[in-house]
C-alpha positions in Angstrom: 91.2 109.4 80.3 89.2 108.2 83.4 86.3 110.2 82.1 86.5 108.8 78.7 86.3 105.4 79.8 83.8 106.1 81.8 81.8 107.5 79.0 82.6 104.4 76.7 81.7 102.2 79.6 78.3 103.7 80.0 77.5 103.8 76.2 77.9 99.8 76.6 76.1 99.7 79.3 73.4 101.0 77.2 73.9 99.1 74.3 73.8 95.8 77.1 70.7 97.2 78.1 69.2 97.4 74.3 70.3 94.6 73.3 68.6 92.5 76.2 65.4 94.2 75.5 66.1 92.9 71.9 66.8 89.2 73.0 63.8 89.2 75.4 61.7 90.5 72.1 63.1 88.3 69.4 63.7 85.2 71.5 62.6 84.5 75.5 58.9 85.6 74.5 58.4 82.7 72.3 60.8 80.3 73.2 58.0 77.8 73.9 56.8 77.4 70.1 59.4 77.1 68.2 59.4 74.0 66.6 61.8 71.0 65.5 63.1 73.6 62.6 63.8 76.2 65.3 60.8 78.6 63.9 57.9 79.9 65.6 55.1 81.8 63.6 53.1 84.5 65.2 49.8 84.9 63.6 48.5 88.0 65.1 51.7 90.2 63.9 52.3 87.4 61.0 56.3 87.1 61.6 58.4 84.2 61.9 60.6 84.1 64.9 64.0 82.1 64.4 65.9 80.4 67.3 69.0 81.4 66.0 68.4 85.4 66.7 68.7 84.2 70.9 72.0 83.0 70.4 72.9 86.1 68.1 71.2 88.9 70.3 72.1 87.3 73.8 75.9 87.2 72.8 75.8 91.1 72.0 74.2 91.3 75.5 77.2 89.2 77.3 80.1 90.7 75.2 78.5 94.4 75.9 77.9 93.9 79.5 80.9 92.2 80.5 83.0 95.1 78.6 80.7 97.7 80.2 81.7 96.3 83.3 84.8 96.3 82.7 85.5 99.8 81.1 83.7 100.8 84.5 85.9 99.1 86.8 89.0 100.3 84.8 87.9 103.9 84.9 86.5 103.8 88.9 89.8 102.3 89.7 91.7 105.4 88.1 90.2 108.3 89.8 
């Protein structure tokens, strides 16, 4: 069982990991030009960046990490 969470801890761990990566790409790169409708246009790669996919993508990263953390303690603590 120790092994299993261990496993599932690490898999979320990963997804954390992903999932920061993402809110770095989506969000932290161009939080200084978003405007007053929470939108930031990139011309080179003609996309439009929305606020909104921070809060969405740094949430995942919170919720993953501190149940990462958690499956790991649970599973270090049982061996």
């Amino acid at each position: 069982m120790a092994r299993f969470m261990s496993l599932l801890g690490i898999l979320c761990l990963l997804l954390s990991a992903l999932t920061a990566f993402l809110f770095w790409d989506r969000y932290w790169r161009w939080r200084h030009c978003f405007n007053e409708s929470d939108r930031c246009f990139d011309p080179v790669a003609n996309e439009v960046h929305l606020a909104q996919s921070g809060v969405a993508w740094g949430a995942i990263f919170v919720l993953s990490l501190i149940l990462a953390v958690g499956l790991l303690a649970f599973a270090g603590r049982r061996r």
